[in-house]
Backbone as CSV, one residue per row, in Angstrom:
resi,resn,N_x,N_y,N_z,CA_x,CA_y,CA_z,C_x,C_y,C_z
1,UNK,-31.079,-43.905,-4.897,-31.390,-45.040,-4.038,-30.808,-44.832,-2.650
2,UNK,-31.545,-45.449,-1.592,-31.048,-45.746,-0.484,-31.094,-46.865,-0.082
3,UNK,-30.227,-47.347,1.507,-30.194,-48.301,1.815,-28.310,-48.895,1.811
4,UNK,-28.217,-49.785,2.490,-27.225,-50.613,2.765,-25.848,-51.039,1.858
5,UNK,-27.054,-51.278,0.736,-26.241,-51.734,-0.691,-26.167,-51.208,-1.857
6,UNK,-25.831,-49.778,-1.576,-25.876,-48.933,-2.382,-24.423,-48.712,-2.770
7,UNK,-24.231,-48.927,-3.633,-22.619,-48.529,-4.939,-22.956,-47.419,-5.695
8,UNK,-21.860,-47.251,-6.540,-21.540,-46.654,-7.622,-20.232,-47.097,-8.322
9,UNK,-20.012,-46.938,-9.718,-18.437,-46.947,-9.902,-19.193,-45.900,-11.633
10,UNK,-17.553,-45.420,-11.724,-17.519,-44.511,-13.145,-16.661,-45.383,-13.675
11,UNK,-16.057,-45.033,-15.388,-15.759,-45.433,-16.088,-15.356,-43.818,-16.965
12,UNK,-14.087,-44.270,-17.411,-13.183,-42.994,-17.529,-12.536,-43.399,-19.019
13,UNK,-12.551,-42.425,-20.367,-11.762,-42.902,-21.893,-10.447,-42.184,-21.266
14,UNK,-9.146,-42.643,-21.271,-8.429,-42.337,-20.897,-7.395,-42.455,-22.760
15,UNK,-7.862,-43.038,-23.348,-6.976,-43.278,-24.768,-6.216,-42.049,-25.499
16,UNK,-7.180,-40.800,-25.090,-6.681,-39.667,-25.720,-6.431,-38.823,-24.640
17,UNK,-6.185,-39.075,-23.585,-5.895,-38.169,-22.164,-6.199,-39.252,-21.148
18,UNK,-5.264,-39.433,-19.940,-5.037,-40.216,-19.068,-4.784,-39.447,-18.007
19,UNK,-4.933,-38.468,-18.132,-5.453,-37.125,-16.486,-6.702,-36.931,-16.455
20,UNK,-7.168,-37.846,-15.176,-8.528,-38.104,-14.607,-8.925,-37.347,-13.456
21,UNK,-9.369,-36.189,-13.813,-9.662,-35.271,-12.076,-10.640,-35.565,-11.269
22,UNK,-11.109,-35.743,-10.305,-12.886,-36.003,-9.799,-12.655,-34.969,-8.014
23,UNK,-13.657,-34.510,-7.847,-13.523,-33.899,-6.678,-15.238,-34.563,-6.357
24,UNK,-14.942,-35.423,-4.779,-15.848,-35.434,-3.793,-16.566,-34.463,-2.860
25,UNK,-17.744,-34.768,-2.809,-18.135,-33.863,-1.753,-18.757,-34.910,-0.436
26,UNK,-18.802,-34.391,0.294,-19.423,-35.441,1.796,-20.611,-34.283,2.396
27,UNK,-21.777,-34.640,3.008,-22.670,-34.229,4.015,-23.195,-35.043,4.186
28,UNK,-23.433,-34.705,5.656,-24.670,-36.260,6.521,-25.963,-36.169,6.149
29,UNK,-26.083,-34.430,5.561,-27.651,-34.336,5.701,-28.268,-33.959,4.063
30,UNK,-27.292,-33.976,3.271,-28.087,-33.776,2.031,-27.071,-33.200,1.393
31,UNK,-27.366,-33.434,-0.289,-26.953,-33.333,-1.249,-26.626,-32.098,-1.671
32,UNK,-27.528,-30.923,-1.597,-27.039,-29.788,-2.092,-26.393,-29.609,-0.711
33,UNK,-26.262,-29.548,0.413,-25.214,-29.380,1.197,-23.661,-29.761,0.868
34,UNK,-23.940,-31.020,0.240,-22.279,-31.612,0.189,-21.703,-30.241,-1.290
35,UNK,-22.865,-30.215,-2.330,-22.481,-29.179,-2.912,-21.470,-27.849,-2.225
36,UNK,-22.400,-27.606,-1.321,-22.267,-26.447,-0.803,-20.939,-26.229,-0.137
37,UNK,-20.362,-27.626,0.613,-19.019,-27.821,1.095,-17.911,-27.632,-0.151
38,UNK,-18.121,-28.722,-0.900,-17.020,-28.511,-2.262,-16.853,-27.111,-2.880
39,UNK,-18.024,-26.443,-3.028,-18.079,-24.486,-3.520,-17.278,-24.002,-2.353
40,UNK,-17.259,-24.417,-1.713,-16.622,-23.809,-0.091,-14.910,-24.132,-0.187
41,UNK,-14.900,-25.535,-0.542,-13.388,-26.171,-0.053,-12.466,-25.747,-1.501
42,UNK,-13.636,-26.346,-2.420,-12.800,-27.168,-3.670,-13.417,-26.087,-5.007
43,UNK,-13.813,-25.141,-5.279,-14.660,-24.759,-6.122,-14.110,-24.617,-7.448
44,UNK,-12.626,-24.422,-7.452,-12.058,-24.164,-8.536,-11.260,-25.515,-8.790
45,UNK,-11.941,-26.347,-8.238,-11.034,-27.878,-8.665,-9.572,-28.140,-9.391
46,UNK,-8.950,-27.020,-8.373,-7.353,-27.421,-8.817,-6.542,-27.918,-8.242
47,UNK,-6.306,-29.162,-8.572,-5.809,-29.848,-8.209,-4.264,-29.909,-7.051
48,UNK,-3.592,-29.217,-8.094,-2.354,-28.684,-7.478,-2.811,-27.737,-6.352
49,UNK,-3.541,-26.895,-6.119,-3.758,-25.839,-5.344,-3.635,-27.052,-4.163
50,UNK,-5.275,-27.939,-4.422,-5.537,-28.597,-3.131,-4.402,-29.466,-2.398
51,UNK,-3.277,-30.201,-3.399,-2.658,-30.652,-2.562,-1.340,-29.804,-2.664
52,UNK,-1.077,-28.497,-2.688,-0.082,-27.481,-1.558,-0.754,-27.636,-0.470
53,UNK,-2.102,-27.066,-0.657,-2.625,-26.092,0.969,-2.727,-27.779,1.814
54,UNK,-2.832,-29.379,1.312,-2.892,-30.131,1.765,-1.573,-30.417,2.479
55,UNK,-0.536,-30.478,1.834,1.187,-30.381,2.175,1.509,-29.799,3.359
56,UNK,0.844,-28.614,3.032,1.186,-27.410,4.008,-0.196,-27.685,5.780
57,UNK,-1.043,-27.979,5.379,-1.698,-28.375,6.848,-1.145,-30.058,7.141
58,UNK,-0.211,-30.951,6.876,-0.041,-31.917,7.143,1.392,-31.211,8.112
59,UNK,2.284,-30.506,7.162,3.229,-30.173,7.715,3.240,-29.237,8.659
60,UNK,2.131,-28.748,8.988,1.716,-27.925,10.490,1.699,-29.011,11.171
61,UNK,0.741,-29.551,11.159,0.324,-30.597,12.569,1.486,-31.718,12.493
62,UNK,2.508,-32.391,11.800,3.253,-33.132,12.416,5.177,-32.216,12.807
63,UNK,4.329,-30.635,12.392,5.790,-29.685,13.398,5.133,-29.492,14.800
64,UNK,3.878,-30.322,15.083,3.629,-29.891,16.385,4.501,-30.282,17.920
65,UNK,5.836,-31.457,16.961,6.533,-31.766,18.308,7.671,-32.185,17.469
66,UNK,8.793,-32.137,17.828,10.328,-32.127,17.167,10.921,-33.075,18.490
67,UNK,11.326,-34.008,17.566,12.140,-34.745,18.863,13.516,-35.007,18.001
68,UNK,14.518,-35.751,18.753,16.016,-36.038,18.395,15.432,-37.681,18.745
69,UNK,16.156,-38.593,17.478,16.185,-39.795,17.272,17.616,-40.136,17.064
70,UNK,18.083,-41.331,17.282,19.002,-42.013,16.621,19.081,-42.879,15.469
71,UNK,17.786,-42.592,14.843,18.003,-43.655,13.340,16.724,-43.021,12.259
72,UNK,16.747,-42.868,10.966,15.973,-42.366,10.799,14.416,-43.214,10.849
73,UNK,14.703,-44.417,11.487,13.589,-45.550,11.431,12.684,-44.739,12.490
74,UNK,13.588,-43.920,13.464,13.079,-43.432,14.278,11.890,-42.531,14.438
75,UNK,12.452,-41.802,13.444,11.606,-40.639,13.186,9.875,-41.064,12.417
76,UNK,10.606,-41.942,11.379,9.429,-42.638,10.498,8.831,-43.022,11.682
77,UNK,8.709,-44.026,12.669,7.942,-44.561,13.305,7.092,-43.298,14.480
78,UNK,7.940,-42.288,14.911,7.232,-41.514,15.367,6.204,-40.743,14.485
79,UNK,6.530,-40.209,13.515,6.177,-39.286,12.533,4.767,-39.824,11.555
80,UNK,5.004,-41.124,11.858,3.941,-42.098,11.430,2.331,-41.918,12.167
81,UNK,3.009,-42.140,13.485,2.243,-42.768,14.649,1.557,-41.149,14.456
82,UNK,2.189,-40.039,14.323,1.668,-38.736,15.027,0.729,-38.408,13.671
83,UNK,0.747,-38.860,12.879,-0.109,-39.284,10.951,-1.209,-39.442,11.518
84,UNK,-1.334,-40.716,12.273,-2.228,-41.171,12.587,-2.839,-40.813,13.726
85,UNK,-2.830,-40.413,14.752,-3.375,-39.342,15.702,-3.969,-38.746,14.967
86,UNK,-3.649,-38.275,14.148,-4.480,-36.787,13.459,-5.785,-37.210,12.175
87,UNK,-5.791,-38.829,12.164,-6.750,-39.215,11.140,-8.275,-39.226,11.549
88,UNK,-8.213,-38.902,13.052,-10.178,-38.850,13.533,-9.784,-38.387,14.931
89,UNK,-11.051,-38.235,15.226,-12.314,-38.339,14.917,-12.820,-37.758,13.916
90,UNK,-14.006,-37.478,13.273,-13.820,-37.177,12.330,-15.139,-35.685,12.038
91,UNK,-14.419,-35.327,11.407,-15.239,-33.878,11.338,-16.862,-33.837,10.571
92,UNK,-17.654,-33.781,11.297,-19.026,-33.937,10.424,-20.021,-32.687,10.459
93,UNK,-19.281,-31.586,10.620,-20.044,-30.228,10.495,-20.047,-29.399,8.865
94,UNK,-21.253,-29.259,8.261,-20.887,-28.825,6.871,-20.878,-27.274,7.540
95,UNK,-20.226,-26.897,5.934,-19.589,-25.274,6.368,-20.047,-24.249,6.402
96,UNK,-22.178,-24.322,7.248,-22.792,-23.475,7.271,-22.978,-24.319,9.028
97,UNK,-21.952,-24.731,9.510,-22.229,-24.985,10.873,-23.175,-26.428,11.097
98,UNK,-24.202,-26.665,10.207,-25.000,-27.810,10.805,-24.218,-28.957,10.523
99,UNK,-25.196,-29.796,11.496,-25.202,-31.347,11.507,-25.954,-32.706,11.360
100,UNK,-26.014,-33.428,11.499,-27.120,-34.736,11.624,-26.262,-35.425,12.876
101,UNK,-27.284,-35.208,13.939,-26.609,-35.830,14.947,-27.170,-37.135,15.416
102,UNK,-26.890,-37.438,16.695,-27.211,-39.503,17.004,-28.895,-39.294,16.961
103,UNK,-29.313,-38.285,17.020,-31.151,-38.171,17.053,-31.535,-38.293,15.650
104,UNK,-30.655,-38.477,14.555,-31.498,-38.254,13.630,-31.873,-36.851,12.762
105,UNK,-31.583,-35.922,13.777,-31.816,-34.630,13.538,-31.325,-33.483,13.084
106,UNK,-31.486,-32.659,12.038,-30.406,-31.412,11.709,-30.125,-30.716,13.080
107,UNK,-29.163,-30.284,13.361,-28.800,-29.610,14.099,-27.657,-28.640,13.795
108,UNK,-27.412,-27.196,14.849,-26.669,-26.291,14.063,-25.630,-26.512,15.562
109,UNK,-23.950,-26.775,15.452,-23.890,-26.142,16.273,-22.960,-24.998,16.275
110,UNK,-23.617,-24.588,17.854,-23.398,-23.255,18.524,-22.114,-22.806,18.930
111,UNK,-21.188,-22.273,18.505,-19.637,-22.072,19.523,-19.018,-23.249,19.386
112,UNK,-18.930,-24.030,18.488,-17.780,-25.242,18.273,-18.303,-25.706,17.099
113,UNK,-17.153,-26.592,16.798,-16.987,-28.269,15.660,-17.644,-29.462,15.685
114,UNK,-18.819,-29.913,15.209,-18.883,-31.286,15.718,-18.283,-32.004,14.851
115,UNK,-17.701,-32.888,15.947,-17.156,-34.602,15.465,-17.993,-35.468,15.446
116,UNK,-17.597,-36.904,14.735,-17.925,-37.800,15.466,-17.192,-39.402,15.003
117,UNK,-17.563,-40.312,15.168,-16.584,-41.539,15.053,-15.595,-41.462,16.123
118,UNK,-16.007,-41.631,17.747,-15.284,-41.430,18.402,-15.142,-42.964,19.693
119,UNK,-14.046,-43.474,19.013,-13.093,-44.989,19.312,-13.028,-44.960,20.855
120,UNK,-14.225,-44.178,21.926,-13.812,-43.815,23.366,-13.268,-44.965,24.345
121,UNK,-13.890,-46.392,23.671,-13.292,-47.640,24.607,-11.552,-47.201,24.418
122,UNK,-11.160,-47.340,23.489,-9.436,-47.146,23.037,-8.829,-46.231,22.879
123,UNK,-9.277,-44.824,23.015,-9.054,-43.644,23.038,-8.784,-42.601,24.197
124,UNK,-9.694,-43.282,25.597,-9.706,-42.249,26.651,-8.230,-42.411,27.379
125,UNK,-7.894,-43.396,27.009,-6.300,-43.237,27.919,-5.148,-42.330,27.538
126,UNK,-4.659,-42.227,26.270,-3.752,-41.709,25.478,-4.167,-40.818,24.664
127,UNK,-5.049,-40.806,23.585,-5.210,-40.059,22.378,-5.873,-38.823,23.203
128,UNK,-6.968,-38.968,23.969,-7.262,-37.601,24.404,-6.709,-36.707,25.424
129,UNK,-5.737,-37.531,26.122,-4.744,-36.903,27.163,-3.610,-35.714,26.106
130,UNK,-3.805,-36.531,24.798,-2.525,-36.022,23.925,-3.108,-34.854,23.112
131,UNK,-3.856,-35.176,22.681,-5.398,-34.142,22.121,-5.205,-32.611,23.094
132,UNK,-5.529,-32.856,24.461,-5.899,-31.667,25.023,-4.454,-31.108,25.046
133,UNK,-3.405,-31.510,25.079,-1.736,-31.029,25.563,-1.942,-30.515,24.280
134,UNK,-1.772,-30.869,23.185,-1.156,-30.289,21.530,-2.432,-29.795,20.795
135,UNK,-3.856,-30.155,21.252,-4.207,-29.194,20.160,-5.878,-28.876,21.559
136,UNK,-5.291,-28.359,22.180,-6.769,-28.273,23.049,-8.016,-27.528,22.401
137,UNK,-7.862,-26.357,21.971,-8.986,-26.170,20.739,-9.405,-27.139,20.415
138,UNK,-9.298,-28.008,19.786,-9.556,-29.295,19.162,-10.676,-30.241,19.936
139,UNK,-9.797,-30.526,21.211,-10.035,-31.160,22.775,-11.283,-30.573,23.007
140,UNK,-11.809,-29.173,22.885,-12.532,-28.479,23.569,-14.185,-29.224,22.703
141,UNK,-13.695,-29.100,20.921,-15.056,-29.565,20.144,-15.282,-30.633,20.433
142,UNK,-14.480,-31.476,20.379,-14.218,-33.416,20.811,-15.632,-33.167,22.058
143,UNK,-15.412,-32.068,23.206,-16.147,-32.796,24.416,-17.201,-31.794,24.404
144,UNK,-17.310,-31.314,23.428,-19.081,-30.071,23.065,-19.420,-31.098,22.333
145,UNK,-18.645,-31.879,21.679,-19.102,-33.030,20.356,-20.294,-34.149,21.146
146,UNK,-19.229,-34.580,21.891,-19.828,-35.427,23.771,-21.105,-35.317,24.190
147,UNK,-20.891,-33.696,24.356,-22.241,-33.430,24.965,-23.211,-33.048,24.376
148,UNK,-23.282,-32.888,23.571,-24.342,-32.317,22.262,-25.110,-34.207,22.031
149,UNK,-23.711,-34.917,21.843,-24.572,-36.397,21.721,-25.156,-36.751,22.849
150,UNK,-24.720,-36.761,24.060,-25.395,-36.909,25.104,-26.797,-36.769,25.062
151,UNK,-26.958,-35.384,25.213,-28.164,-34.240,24.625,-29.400,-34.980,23.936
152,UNK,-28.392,-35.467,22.902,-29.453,-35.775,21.423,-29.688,-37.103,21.845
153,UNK,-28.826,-38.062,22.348,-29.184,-39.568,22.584,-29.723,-39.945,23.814
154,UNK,-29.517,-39.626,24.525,-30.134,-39.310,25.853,-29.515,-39.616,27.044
155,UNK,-27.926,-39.914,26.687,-26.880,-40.524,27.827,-25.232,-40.103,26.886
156,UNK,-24.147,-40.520,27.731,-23.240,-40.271,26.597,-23.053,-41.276,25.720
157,UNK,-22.625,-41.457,24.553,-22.419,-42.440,23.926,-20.733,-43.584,24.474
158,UNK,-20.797,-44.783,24.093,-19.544,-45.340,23.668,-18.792,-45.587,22.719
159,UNK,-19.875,-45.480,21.787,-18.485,-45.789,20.522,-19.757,-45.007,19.336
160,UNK,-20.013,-43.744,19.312,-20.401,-43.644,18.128,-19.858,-43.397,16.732
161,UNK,-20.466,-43.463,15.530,-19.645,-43.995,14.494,-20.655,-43.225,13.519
162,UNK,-20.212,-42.367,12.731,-21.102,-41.468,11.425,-22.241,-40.709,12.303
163,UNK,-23.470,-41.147,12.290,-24.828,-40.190,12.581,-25.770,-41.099,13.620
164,UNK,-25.053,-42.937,13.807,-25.396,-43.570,15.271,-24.623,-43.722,15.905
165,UNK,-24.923,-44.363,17.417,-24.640,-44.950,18.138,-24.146,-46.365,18.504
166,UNK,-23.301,-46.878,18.285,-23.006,-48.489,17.993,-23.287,-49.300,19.268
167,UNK,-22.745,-48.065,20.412,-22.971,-48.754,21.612,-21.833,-50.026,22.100
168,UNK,-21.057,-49.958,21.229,-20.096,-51.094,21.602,-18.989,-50.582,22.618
169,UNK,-18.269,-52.163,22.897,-17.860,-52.181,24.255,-18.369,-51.833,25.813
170,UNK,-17.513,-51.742,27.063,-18.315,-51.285,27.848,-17.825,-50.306,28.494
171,UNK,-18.143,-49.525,29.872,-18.100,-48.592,30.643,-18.962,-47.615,29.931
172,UNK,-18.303,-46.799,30.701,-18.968,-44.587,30.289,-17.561,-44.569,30.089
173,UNK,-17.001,-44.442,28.692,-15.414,-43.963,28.752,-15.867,-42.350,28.369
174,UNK,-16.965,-41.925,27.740,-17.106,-40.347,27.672,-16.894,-39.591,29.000
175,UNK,-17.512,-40.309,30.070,-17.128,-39.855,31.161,-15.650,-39.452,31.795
176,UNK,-15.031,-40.546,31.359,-13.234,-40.441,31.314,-12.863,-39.619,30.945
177,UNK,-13.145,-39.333,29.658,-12.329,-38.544,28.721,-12.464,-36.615,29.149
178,UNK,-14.439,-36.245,29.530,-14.749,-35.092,29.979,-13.576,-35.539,31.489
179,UNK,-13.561,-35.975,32.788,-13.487,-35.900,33.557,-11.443,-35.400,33.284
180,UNK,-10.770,-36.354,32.639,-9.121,-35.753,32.423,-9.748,-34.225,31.788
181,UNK,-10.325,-33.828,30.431,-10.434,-32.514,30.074,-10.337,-31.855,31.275
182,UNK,-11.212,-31.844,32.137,-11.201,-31.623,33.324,-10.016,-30.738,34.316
183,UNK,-9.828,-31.935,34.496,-8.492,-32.502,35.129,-6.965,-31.922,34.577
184,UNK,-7.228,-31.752,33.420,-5.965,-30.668,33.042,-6.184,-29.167,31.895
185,UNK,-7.231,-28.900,33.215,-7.332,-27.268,32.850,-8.787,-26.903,31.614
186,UNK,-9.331,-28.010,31.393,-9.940,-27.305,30.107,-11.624,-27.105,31.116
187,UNK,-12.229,-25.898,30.785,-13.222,-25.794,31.478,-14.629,-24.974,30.883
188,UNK,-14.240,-24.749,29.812,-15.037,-24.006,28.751,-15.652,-25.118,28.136
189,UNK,-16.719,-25.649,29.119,-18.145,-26.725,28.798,-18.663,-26.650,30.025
190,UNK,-20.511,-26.822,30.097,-21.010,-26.761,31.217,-20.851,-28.076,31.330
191,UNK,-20.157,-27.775,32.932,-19.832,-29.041,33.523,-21.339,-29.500,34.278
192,UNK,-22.140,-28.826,34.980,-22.975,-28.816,35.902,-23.580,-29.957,34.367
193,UNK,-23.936,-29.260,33.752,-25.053,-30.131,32.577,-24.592,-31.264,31.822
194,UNK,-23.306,-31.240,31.973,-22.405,-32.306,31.904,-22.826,-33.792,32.948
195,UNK,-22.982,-33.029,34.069,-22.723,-34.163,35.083,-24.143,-34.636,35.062
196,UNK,-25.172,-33.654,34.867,-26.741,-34.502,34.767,-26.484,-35.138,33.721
197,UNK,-26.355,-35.055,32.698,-26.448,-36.266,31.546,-25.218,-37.184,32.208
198,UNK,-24.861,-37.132,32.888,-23.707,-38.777,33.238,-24.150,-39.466,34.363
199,UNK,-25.434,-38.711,35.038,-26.016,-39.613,35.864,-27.034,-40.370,35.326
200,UNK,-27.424,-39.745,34.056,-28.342,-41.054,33.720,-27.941,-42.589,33.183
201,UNK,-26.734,-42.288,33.208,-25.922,-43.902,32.722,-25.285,-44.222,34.285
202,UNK,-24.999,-43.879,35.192,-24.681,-43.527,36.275,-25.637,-44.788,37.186
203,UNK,-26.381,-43.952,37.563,-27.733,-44.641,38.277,-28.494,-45.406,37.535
204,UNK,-28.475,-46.453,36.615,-28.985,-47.153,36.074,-28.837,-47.211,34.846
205,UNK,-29.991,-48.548,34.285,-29.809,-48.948,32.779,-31.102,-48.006,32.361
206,UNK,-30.029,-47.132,31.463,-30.656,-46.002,30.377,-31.467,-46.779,29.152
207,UNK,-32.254,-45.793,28.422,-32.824,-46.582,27.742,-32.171,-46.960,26.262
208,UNK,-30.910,-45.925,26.419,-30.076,-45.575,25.080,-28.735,-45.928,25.449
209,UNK,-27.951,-46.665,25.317,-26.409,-46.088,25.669,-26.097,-46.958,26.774
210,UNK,-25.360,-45.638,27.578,-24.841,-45.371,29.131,-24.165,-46.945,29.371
211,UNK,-23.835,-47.272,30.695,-23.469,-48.772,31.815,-24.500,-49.470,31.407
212,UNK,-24.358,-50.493,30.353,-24.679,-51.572,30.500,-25.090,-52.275,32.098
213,UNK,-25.883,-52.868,32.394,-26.666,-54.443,33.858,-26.252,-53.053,34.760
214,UNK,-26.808,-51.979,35.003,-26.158,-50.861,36.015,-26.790,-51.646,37.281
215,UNK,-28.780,-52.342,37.067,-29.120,-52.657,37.826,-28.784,-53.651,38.889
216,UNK,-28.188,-54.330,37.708,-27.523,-56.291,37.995,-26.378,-55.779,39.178
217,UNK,-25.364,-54.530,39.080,-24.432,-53.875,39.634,-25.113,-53.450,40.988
218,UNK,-25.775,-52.760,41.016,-26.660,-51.856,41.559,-27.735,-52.791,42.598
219,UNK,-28.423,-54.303,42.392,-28.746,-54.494,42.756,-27.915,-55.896,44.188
């Protein structure tokens, strides 16, 4: 089934064994794909394996900064906060490169990661200033992610979320966010093709996206 209101739940005899394993798979674009991720990630469904190598990439990314506190409340609250930095945007490329992007459409991409679920009203001030300093690789897919939606939607997005466009809140904060990349060194994206897709939210009300009343502004 498809559609909106679509569930599931299992039901597990636990009376003679009460170790319940299940391994998920995720793809935007189809089923034997999500297969294809789990043969990739998870194939030997062991459990223990997955959460070492899980242990061990958590404890990379929060050694990415060591500070001195005075309490250990301290640390928790930093160590927390830096948890959460690292929970999205969120990765939606299966592990033969493609995607389902804001068009609707498979797409493969080329020389990067796509993301998406990207919070840009609440995000362009801090999270991506912090993004490009500690993990700019990262920074670099985030704004191929950008422009690829651009591309596909026909302006940049504001708040897209899974495989649409929500369109919520206001400004061009994509614009923000490419323009700091920018701004502190990152330059491996065409900017030139960059800047045509930001004039179409720019100079008016797009037919997708972009500045909201540009005209109402404008006129």
């Amino acid at each position: 089934r498809t559609g909106s209101d679509v569930g599931a739940y299992a039901r597990f005899d636990t009376t003679t064994d009460d170790d319940v394993q299940v391994a998920i798979a995720v793809s935007f674009l189809d089923v034997a794909r999500a297969r294809m991720n789990l043969d990739a990630e998870a194939a030997d469904l062991d459990f223990d394996r997955v959460r070492s190598d899980a242990e061990a990439i958590w404890e990379r990314e929060l050694a990415r900064i060591e500070i001195e506190g005075r309490s250990d409340e301290d640390f928790r609250l930093f160590y927390t906060a830096l948890y959460h930095f690292s929970l999205m945007p969120t990765l939606a490329t299966d592990v033969d490169g493609h995607y389902r992007g804001l068009d609707g459409a498979e797409h493969v991409a080329d020389g990067f990661t796509y993301y998406t679920d990207f919070s840009l009203w609440d995000t362009y001030r801090t999270f991506h200033p912090l993004v490009t300093l500690l993990r700019p690789a990262l920074q670099r897919d985030f704004v191929h992610s950008l422009i690829a939606m651009a591309e596909q939607w026909g302006s940049f997005p504001r708040w897209p979320v899974g495989t649409v466009e929500t369109g919520g809140m206001l400004g061009d904060p994509a614009l923000i966010v490419l323009g700091d990349s920018w701004a502190r060194g990152m330059r491996d994206f065409d900017v030139a093709r960059a800047y045509e897709l930001a004039r179409v939210s720019a100079d008016g009300d797009p037919p997708r996206g972009g500045r909201t009343a540009m005209s109402s502004y404008l006129g």
